[in-house]
C-alpha positions as CSV (number, residue, x, y, z in Angstrom):
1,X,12.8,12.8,-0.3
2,X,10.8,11.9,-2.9
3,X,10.9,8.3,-4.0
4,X,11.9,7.6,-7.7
5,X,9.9,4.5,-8.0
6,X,6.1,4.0,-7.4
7,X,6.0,2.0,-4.1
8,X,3.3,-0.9,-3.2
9,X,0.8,-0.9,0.0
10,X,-1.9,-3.0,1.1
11,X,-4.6,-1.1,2.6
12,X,-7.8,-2.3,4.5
13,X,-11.5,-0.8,3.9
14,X,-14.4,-1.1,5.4
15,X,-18.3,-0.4,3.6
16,X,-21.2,-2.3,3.8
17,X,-23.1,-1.4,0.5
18,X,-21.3,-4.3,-1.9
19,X,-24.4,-6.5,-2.4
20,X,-22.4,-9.3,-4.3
21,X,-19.9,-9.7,-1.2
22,X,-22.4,-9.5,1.4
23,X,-24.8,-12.1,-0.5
24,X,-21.3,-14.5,-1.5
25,X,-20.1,-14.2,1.9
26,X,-23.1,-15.6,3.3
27,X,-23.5,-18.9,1.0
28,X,-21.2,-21.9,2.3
29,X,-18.1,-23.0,0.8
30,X,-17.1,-19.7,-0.5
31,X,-13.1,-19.5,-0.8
32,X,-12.2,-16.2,-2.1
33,X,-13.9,-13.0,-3.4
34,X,-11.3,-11.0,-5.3
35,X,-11.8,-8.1,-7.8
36,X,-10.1,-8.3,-11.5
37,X,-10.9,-5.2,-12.9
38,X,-12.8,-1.7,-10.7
39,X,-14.2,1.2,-12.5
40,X,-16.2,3.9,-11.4
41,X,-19.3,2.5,-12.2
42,X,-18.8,-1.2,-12.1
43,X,-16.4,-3.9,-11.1
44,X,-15.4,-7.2,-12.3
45,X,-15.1,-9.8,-8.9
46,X,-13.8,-13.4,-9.0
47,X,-15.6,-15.7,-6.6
48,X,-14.1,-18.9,-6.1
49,X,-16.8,-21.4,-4.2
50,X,-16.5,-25.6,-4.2
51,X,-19.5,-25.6,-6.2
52,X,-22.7,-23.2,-6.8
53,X,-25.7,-24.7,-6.2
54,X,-28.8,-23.5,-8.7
55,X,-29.8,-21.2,-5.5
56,X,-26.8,-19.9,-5.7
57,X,-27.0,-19.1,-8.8
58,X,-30.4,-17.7,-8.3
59,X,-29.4,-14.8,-5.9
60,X,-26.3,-14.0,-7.9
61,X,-28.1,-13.5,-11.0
62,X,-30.7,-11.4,-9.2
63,X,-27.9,-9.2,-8.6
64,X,-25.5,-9.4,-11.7
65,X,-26.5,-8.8,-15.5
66,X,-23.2,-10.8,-16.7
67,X,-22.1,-13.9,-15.3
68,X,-19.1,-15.9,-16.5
69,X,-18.3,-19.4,-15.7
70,X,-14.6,-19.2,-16.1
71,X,-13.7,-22.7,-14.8
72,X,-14.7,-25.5,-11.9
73,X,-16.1,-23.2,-9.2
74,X,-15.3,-19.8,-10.2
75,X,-17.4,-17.3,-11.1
76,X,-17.0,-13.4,-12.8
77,X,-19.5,-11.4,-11.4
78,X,-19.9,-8.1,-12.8
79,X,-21.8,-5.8,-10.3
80,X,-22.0,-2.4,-9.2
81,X,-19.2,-0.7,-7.6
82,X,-19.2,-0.1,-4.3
83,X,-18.0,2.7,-2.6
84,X,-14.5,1.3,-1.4
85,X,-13.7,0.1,-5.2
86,X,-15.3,3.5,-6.9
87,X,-13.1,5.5,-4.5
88,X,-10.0,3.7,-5.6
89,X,-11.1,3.9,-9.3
90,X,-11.1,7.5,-9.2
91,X,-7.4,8.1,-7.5
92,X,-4.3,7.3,-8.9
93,X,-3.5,4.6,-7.5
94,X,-3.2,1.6,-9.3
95,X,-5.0,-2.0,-7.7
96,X,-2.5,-4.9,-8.0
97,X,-4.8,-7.4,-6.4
98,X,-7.8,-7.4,-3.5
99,X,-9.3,-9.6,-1.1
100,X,-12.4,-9.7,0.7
101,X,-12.1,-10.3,4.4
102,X,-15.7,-10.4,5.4
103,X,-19.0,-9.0,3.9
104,X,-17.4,-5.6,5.3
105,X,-14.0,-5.1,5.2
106,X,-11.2,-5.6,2.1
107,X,-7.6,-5.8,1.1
108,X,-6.5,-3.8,-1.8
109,X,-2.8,-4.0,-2.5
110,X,-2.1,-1.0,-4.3
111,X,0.7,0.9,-6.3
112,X,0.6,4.9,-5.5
113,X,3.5,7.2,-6.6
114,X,5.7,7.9,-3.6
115,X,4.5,8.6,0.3
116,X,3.1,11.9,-0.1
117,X,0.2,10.0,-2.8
118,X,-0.3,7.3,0.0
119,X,-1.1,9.8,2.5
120,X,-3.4,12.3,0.3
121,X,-5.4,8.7,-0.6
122,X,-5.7,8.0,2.9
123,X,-6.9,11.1,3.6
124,X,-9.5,11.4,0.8
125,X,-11.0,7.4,2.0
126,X,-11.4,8.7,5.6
127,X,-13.0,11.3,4.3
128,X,-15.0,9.0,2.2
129,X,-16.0,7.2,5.4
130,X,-14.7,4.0,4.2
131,X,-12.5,3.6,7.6
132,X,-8.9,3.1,5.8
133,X,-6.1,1.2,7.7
134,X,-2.3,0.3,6.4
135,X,-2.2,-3.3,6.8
136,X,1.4,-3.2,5.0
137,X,3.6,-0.5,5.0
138,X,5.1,0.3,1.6
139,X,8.1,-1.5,-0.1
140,X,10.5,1.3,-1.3
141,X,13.5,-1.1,-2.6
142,X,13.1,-1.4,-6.4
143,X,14.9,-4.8,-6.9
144,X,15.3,-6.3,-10.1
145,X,13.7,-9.3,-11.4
146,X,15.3,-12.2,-10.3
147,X,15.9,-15.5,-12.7
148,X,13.2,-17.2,-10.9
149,X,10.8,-14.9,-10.9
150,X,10.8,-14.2,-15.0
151,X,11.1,-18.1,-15.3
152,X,7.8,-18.4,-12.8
153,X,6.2,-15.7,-15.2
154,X,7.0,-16.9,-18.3
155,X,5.7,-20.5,-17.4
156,X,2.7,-19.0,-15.9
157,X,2.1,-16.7,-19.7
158,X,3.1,-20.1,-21.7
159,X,0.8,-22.4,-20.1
160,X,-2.4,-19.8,-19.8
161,X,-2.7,-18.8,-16.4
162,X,-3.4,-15.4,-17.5
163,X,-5.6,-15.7,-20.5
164,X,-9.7,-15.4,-19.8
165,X,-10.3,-19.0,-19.3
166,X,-6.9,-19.4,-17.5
167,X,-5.6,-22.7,-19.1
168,X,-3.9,-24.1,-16.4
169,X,-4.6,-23.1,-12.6
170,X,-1.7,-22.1,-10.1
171,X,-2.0,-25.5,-8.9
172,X,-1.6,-27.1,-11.2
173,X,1.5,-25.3,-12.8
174,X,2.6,-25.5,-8.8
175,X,2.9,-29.7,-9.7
176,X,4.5,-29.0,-12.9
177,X,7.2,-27.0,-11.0
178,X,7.7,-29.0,-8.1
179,X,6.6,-26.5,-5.4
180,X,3.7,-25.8,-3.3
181,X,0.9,-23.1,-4.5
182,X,1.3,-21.2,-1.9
183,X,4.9,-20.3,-2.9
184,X,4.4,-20.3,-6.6
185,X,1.7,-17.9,-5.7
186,X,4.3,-15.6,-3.8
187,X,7.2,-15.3,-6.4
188,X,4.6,-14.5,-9.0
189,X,3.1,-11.9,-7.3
190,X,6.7,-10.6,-6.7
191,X,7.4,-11.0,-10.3
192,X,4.4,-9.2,-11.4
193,X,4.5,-6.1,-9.1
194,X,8.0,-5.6,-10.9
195,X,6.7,-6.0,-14.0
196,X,4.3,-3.7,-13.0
197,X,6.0,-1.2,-11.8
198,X,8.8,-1.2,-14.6
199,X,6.0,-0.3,-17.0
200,X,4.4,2.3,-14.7
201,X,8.3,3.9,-14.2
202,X,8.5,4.0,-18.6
203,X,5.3,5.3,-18.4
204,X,5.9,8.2,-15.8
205,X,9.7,9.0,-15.9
């Protein structure tokens, strides 16, 4: 049966020509290496550090022509892409979010069209050599927003977390709220792979 609703995965990678990662993941104090935004030819990460020191600085710029300081210790970095984000620029999938686990090996939750997608994409990165593991098997219930999850959005859109700069930080919307970040980070992610997904279904009835 084929499912009605584009369903969401996390999958695991593993390549080891991503210069940025390897050379991030080597400096200390380094909490996060995400990606906002691959493409076939380049892709936009968000490193999150306590501070960067001018060395720091020194190696990334050796390896980036565009740098943004986008707020106290993080850093876009636009680089080359690598083989594990070019592959997944050219499916169909869509990348909700990513996460580096080491200098080798990353998390990309993704959004594919129904089973049989996941399985062709599988195929194609095994037989791009890029090692792929289901670290999360898909979600196929399509629930419906709930109250708090639109409420967590809207806050999040009202107060700037989305906009370039991001106005206000998780958290520090997490105080606002009353909550830790940890579960104001969960319900928003919920929120936005509905949102998400809603437009993908309007998109591709």
């Amino acid at each position: 049966m084929t499912e009605k609703y584009p369903i969401e995965a996390v999958i695991e990678l593993e390549r080891d020509d991503c210069k940025i990662t390897q050379a991030i993941m080597k400096m200390k104090g380094v909490k996060s290496v995400t990606r906002l935004k691959i493409e076939v030819d380049e892709t936009l990460h968000l490193v999150e550090k306590d501070t960067f020191t001018d060395e720091d600085m020194k190696i990334i710029n050796s390896l980036s022509k565009k740098v943004a300081k986008t707020g106290p210790g993080k850093l876009w970095i636009y680089g080359k892409s690598c083989s594990a984000c070019r592959a997944l620029a050219l499916s169909e999938a869509v990348m909700v979010s990513s996460k580096s686990v080491d200098s080798r090996k990353i998390l990309f939750r993704i959004l594919v069209e129904n089973r049989v997608s996941l399985k062709k994409l599988m195929k194609q990165l095994e037989a791009d050599q890029l090692n792929p593991k289901i670290v999360e098997e898909p979600d196929e219930q399509r629930n419906e927003m709930s109250e708090r999850e639109l409420s967590v959005l809207k806050m999040c859109y009202d107060l700037g977390y989305f906009e370039n700069d991001r106005a206000s930080s998780l958290t520090e919307i997490a105080k606002v709220l009353g909550v830790s970040t940890s579960s104001l980070s969960e319900t928003l992610r919920r929120a936005m792979k509905k949102t998400v997904r809603d437009y993908l279904t309007r998109k591709n009835p």
